[in-house]
C-alpha positions in Angstrom: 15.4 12.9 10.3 16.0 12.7 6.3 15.7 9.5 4.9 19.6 9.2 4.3 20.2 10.0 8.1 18.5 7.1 8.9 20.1 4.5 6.4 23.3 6.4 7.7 22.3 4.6 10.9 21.2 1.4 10.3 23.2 0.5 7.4 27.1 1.0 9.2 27.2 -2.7 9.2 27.0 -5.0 12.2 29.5 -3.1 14.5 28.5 0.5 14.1 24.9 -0.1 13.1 22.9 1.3 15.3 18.8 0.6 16.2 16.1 3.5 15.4 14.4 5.5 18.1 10.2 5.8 17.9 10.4 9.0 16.7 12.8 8.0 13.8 10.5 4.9 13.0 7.8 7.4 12.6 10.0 9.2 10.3 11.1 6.3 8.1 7.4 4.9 7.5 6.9 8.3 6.6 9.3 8.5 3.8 8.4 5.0 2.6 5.1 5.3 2.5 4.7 9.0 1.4 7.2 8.1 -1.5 10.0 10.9 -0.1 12.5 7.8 -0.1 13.4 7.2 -4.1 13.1 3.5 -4.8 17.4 3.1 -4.4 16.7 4.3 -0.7 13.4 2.2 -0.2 15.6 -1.0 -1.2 18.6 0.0 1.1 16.5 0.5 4.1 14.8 -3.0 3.8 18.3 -4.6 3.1 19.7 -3.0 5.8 17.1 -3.9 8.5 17.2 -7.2 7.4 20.7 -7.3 8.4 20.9 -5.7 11.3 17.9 -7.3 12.6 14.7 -5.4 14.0 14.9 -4.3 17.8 11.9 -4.8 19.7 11.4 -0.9 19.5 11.9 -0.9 15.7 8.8 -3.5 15.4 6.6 -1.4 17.6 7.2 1.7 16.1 6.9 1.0 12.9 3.9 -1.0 13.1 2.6 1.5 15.3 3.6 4.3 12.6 1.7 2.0 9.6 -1.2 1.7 11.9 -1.7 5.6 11.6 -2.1 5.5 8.0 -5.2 3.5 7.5 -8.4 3.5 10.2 -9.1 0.6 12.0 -12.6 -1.2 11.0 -15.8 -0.7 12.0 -16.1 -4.0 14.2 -18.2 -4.2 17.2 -16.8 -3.8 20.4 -18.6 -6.4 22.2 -17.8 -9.3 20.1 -15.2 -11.3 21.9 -12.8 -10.5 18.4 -9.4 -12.8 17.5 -7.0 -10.9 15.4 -5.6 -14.2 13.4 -2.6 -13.4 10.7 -1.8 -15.9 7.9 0.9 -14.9 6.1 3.0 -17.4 5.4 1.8 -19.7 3.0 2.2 -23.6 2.5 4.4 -26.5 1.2 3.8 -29.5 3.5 0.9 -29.1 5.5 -2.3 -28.0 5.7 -4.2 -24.9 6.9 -5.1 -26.1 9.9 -5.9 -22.1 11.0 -8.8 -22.0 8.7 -10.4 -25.2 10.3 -9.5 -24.2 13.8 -11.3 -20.3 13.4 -13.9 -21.9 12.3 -14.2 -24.0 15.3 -13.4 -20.6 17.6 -16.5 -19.1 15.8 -19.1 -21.7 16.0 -17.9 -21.8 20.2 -19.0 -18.2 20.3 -15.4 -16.3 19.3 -15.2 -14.0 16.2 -12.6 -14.0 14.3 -11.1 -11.4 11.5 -8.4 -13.3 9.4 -6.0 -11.2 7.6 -3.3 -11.9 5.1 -2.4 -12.4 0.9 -1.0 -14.9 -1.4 2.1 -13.5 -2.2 4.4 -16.5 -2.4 4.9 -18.3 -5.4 4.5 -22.0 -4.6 2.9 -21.2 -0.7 -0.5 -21.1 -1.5 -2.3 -19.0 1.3 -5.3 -19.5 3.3 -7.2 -17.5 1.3 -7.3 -20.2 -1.2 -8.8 -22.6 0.9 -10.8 -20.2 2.1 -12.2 -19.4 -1.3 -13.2 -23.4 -1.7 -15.8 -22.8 1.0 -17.2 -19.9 -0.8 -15.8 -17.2 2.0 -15.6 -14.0 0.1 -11.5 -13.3 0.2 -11.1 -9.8 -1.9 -14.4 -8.2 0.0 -13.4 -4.6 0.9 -12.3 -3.3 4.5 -16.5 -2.5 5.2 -17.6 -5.4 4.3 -15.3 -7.7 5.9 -16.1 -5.3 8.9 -19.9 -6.3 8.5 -19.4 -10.0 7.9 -17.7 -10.0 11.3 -20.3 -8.5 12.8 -22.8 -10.4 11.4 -21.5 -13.8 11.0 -18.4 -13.9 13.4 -15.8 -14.4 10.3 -14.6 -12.4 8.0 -10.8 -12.3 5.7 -9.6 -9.0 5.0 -6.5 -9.1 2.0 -4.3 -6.9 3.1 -3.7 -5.4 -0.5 -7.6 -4.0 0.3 -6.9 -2.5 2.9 -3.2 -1.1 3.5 -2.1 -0.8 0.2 1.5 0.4 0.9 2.3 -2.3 3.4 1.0 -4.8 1.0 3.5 -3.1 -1.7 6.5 -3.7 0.2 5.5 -7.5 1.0 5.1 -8.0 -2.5 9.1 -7.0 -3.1 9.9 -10.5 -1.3 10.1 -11.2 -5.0 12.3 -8.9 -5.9 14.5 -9.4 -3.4 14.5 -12.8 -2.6 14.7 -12.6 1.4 11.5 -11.0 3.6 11.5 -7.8 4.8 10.6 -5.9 7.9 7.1 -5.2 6.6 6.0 -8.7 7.3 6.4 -9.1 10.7 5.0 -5.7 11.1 1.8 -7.0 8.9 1.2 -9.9 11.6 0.9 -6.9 14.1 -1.2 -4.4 11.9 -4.5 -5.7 13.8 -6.9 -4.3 11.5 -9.9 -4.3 13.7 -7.6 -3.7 17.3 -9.2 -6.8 18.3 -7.9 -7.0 22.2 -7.0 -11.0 21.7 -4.2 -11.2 18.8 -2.8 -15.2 17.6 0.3 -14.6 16.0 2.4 -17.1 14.5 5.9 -17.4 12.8 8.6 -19.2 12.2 11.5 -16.6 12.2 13.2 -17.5 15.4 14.6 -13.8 15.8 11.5 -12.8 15.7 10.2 -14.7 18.3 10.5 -12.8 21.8 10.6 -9.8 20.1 7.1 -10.1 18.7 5.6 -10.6 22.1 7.7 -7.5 23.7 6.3 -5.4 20.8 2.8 -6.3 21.0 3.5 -5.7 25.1 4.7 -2.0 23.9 1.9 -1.8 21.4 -0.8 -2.2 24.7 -2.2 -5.7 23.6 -4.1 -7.1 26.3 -3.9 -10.7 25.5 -1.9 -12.1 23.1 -0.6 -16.0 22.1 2.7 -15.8 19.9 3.4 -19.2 18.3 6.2 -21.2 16.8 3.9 -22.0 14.3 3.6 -24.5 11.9 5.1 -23.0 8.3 5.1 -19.9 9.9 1.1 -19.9 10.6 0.1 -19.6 14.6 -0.8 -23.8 14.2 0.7 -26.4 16.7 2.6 -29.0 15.7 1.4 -32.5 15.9 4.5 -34.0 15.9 6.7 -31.9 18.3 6.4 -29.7 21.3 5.4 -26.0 20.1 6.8 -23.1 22.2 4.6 -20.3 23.0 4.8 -17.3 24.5 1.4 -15.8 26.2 0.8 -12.0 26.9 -1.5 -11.3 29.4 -2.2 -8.0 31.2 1.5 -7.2 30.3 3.0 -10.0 31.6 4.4 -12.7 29.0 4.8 -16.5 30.1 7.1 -18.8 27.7 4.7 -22.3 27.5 5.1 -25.7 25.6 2.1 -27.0 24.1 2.3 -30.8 23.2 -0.6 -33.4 22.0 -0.1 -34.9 24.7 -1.0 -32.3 26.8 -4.6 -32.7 25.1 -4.2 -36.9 25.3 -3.3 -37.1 22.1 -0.1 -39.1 20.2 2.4 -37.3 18.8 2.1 -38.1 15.0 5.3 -38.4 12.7 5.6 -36.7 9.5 8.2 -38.8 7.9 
């Protein structure tokens, strides 16, 4: 389907809009990424899926279709791997993430971090990261070899999908996000079979764990994270949805569920 066939569909407006099929998902990454959209039609089918909202098929698909145009890395199988996102950047608290994978790896986990700082006034994990001398802007092989050597490694996702990383960066263009970044939480550079997803999109919520379901994730925890990042909150019960063996559970994780007071922020 031409690329004006398929803003013909999604861009009707809220009545007559209607949702893309997997093949036509297929179709559309195609055009975006193999430049056969022109930058007009590129901006009209961001705008238009960010008003009509993804369906859970849309997310799978397209992630699915991305996925096909970069291979996965080289990481052992028998490491006991955590996909771990961070894409969201902060204002008010810390990176609790960074602290907490590097916990996971000392108990034995490996963990491949992925994400950029693309958001003026957010800074990213990457920059704490870089104040404890992790390499941040190591290519996809290394980062591959740091996980299989050390347990940790960051992988910017400018290095290693280059077109998904060029439609995040038109958040500033645009002003709003786009469909590209929940579909760069899902990417799963290394198809690590345990995947820690957090966000703080609340249409995006069950949708997220229905797409990884369709996408044949094993195990996953999607989180109501804190700024966005898969971090609970201190203050407040966190919901949480857990995919395991296709079956997803909605839970609510508290502090006190660990014997610990909830702290205030304010």
């Amino acid at each position: 389907m031409p690329i004006h066939d398929i803003l013909a569909k999604i861009a009707k407006g809220p009545k007559a809009s209607k949702d893309l099929t997997w093949d036509e998902c297929k179709q559309a990454m195609k055009a975006l990424i193999e430049g056969e959209a022109s930058p007009a039609q590129v901006g009209a089918f961001l705008i238009a899926m960010r008003f009509k909202t993804e369906s859970v098929t849309e997310l799978a698909g397209l992630t699915a279709a991305a996925r096909q145009y970069v291979p996965p890395l080289a990481v052992s199988r028998g490491l006991a791997l955590v996909d771990v996102p961070s894409y969201a950047g902060k204002q008010d608290t810390f990176h609790a993430i960074v602290a907490a994978s590097i916990v996971a790896v000392a108990a034995g986990a490996a963990v491949l971090m992925h994400g950029y700082d693309g958001i003026p006034g957010r800074p990213g994990s990457a920059g704490v990261l870089k104040a404890l001398s992790i390499p941040v802007d190591a290519d996809p092989k290394m980062v591959a070899e740091d996980v299989n050597q050390k347990g940790f490694g960051y992988l910017d996702i400018g290095l290693y999908h280059p077109p998904v990383f060029r439609f995040l960066e038109m958040r500033q263009a645009f002003g709003v996000r786009n469909v590209f970044h929940p579909i760069a939480r899902l990417l799963n550079p290394a198809r690590a079979s345990v995947q820690v997803v957090g966000l703080s999109h609340p249409p995006h919520f069950e949708k997220t764990a229905e797409a990884l379901r369709i996408l044949g994730c094993p195990r996953a925890l999607v989180i109501r994270g804190v700024e966005g990042d898969p971090e609970l909150s201190a203050s407040m019960e966190t919901r949480v949805l857990e995919l395991r063996d296709e079956r997803i559970t909605p839970l609510g994780v508290s502090p006190k569920d660990f014997k610990l007071a909830f702290v205030s922020f304010t």
